[in-house]
N, C-alpha and C positions, 0 to 999 in steps of 0.2 A: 504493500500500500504506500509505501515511502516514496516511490517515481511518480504514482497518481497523485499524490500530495503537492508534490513538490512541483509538477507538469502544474495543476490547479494554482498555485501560489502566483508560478508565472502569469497566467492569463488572468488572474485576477489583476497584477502588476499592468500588465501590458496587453491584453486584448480588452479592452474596452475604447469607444469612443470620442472620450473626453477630449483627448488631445486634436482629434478630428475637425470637431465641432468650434475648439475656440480658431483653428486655422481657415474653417468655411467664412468665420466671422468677424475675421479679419479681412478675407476678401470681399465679405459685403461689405463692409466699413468702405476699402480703398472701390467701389463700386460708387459707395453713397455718395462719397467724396467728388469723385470725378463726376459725376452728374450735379452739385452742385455749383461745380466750376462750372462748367460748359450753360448752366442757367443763367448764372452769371455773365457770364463772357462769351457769345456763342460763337466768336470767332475765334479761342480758345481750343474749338473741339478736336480739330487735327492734334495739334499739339500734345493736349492734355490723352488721347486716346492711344498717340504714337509711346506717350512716356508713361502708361498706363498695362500696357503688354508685357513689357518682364516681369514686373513684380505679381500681374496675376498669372504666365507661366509656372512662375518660381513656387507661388500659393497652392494651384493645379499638382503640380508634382508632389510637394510636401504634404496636400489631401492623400495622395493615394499612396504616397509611401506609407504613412499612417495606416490606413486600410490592407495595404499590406501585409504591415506587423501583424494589425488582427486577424487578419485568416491566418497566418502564421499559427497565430498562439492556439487559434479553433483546430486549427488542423495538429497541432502538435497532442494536444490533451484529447480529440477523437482519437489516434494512435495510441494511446498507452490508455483511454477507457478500452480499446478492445484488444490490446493486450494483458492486460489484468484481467479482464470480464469476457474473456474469448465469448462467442453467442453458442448455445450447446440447445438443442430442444430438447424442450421441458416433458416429460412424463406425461402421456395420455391416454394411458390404458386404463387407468382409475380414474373419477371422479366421484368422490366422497359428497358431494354436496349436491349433485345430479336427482337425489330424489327428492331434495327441500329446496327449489329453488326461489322459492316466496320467501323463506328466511333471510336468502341474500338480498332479495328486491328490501326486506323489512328493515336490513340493518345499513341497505345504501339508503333509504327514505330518512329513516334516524339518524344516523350521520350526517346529512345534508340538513335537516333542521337542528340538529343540536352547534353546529356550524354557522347558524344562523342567514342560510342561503334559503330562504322561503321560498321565494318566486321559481328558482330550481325543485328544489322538493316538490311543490305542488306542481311541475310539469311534470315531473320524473315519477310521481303517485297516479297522476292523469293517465298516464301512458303505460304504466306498469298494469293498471285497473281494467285500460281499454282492451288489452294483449295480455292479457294471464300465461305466464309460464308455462310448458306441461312437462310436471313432473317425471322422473324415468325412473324405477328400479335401480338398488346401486349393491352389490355383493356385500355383503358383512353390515351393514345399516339398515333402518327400519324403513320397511316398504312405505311410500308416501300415503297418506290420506286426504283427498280434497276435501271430504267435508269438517278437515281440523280448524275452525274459525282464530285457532290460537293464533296459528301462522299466516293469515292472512290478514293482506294488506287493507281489506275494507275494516279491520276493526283497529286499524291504529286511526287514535282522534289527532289526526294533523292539524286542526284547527286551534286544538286547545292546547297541544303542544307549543304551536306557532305563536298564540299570546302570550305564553308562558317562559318561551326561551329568548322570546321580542323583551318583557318583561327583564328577563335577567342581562340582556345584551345591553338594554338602556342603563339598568343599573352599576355596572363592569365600566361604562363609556365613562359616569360620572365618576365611580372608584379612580378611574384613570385621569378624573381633572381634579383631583383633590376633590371631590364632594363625599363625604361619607352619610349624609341624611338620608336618601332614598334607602341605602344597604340599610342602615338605623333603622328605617319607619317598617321595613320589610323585614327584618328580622324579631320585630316587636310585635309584630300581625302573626307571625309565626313562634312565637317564643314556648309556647306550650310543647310543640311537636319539638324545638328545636332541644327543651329543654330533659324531653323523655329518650330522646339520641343521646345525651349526656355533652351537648354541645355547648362550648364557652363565646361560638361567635357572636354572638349580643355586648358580651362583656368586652370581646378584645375590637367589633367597633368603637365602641364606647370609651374605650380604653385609648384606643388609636384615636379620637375627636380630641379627649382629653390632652393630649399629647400636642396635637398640630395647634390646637389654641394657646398653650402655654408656651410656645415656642415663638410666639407674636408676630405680629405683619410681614418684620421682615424676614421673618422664613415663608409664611403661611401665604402671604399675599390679601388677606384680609383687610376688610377696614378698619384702623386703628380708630376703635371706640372701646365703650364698657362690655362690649361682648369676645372681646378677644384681649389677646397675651394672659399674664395672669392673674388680672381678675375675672377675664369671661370665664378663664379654664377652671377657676373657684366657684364660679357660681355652677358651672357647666355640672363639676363634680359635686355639688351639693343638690344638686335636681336632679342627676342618671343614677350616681352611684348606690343611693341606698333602693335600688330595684334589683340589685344583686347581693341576696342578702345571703347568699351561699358559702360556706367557709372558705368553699378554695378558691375565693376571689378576696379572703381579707388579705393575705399578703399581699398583693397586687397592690390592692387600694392603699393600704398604710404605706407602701414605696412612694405611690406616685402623691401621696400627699405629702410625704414629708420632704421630697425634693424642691417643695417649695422654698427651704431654707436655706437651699442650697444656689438660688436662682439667679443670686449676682456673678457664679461662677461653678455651671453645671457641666460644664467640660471637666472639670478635675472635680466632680463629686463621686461618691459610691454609687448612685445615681445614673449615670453617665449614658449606660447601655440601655436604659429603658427610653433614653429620650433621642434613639439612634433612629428616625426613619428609613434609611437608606434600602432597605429590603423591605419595611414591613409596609407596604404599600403594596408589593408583588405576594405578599406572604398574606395580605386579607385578601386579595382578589381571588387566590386560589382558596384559600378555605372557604370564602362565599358562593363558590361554583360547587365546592362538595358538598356543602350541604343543601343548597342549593337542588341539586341530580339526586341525591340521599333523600330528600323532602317527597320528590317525583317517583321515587323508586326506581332511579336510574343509578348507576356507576358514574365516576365524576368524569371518565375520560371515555370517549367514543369507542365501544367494540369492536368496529369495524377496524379506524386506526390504528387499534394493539394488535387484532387478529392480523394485520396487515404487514403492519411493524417488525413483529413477533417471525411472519413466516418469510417476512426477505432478510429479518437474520439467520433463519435457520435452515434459508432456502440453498445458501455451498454447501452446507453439510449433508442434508438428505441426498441432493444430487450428487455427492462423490461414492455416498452413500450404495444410491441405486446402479450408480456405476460398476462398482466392486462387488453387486450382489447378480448384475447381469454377466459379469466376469465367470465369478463361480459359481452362478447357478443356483444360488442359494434364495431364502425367500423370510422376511420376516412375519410369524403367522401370529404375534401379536396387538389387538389393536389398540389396546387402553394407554401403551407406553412405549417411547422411540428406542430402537438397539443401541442408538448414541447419547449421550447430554449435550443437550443445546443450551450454551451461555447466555441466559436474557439478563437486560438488564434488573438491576434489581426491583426500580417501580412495576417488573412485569411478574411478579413474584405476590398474590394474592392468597395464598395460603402455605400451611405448614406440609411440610412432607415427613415423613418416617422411614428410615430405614431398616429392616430389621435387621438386629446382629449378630442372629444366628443364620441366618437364608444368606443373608446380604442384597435382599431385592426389597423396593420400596415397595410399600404396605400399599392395598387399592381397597374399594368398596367389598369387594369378597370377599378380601381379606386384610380384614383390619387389624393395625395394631392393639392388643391387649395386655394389659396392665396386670401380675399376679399381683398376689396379698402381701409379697415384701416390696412391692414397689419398682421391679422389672418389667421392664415393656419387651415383648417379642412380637412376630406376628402371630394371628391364628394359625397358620397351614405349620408353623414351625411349632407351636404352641400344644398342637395336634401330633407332630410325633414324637415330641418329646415324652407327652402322659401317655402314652397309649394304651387308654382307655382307665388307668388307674393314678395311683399319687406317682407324684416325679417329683428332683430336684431341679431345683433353678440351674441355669447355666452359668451364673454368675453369683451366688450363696449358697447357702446349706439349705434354706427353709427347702420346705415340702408341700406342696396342695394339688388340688386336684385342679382339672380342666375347668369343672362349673363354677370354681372360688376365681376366675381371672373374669374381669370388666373390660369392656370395649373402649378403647381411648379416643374418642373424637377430636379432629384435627380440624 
């Protein structure tokens, strides 16, 4: 990846442009120029036309030398994209998704409105509704069903969605110009649900207003009156704060009040970090969107994107994969889990896994990790020929129990 890097570094340097454009406009300039002389002076015009030719030769040339360099640099970083990324075709003997093709239409419609492309989605729903899919049988997956109303596209309410994620696009637009009110008023309309998720973003708006008003005009860009610096943010906090009457917001509040003491000089106080904006601007807009999708009963990041994500990281490896098992012939005949590990990032990492340490294969729904009475986890299927059928010892202690004394560990 180091040559594609490095190839990209260049054409970012040197195929754009920029350098183009100030030379095009430089020869309009000496253009404008000479057409105002010759207004001037019309008997000028020979003259001025004859002493007018080199220097836009010279212009002419130095455009396209320009242009040059850029297909240059195009053409250098197409050559090492396909040298790195030789084009191989892709595997077409399967398709896995061939008998649910409505899920895919379901999760490009969601995707397009959680995006906030409406006027897309509802052509791309128009036309999906007008032309329904047909389903096909696919080996090893569940035969399709049309009359599954789950998976189909007529019972997603795209309408109610669309006021909803317009709703949250508005309120994200103001997070992004300094307004924290609307997030405020919307998380206060919400406070009930927000507060049985065991969610603090009411407080850390609140927290965050507090903050941008003590920090005064000249941060905030407010009107310097009695509602801003630190007496708005005193009054502020005497009218929000005690609506969080919750313990694990007292430290919080006795920090951010006692920094008032600190106020003639809150750069060198204990204080310091709490009155750092520089991230927590990006750090409520993201917690506003998850709870936000969490409110909806959505994921906070689009399915479609991770599944997407997910399978053009993992897309080298299966292909070298499929490669070496077309080689020898061989065939992987399980479907719940890949013969390789694919490195995802970690945000793509949504639950716990278990390995067992006696098998050494990770635990799955059939066979779940179990817990004996001393507090060893193994799997079931190992779990099973360890007792068989009567008391056993642990693998790893003395104790003793039987099969029925071990509990299923939920991950």
């Amino acid at each position: 990846m180091d040559p594609l890097l490095l190839e990209l570094a260049k054409l970012q340097k040197d195929g754009n442009l920029k350098q183009s454009i100030e030379d095009v406009d430089k020869i309009i300039d000496q253009l404008e120029k000479a057409r105002e002389t010759i207004v001037t002076d019309p008997n000028s015009a020979s003259f001025t036309l004859a002493k007018l030719q080199n220097p836009l030769k010279h212009g002419f040339d130095k455009v396209n030398d320009d242009l040059k360099k850029v297909h240059r640099g195009h053409n250098a970083y197409g050559k090492a994209l396909d040298k790195n990324f030789p084009v191989k075709a892709l595997p077409t003997d399967y398709d896995a998704l061939a008998s649910h093709p409505s899920l895919i239409n379901r999760a490009i419609a969601m995707h397009l409105l959680r995006e906030g492309q409406f006027s897309v989605a509802s052509t791309f729903l128009t036309e999906a509704l007008s032309n329904p899919p047909s389903p096909s049988p696919t080996p090893g997956t569940p035969n399709p069903n049309p009359n599954n109303d789950s998976t189909s596209l007529s019972t997603l309410k795209s309408q109610e969605l669309q006021e909803k994620f317009s709703n949250m696009y508005q309120i994200l637009y103001e997070l992004k110009s300094r307004n924290l009110h609307p997030a405020i008023e919307w998380a206060r309309q919400n406070s009930t649900e927000l507060e049985n998720r065991g969610s603090n973003l009411e407080f850390e708006l609140s927290k965050l207003q507090y903050i941008w008003l003590f920090l005064g005009s000249s941060v905030n860009g407010l009107p310097d009156d009695e509602n801003n610096g630190f007496f708005g943010a005193l009054r502020y906090a005497r009218n929000n704060f005690p609506r969080h009457k919750h313990v694990r917001y007292l430290k919080d509040c006795q920090q951010l009040t006692t920094a008032i003491l600190y106020r003639s000089n809150l750069k060198d106080s204990p204080y310091h970090r709490l009155f750092n904006t520089e991230t927590a601007w990006d750090e409520i807009a993201t917690s506003f969107t998850r709870e936000f999708c969490s409110l909806l009963g959505l994921s906070p990041s689009s399915p479609l994107y991770l599944a997407t994500t997910a399978g053009a990281i993992a897309l080298p490896t299966l292909l070298k994969l499929a490669t070496i098992q077309k080689e020898k012939r061989t065939e992987w005949t399980t479907q719940n889990e890949l013969p390789v590990e694919i490195a995802l990032p970690r945000s793509f990492i949504f639950h716990a896994i278990f390995v067992c340490p006696v098998s050494k294969e990770q635990t799955t729904e059939a066979n779940p990790p179990m817990m004996m009475p001393c507090g060893h986890v193994v799997a079931r299927e190992s779990l099973g020929r360890l007792s068989k059928g009567g008391r056993f010892k642990c693998p790893y202690c003395p104790s003793e129990s039987l099969m029925k004394d071990a509990r299923e560990v939920v991950l």
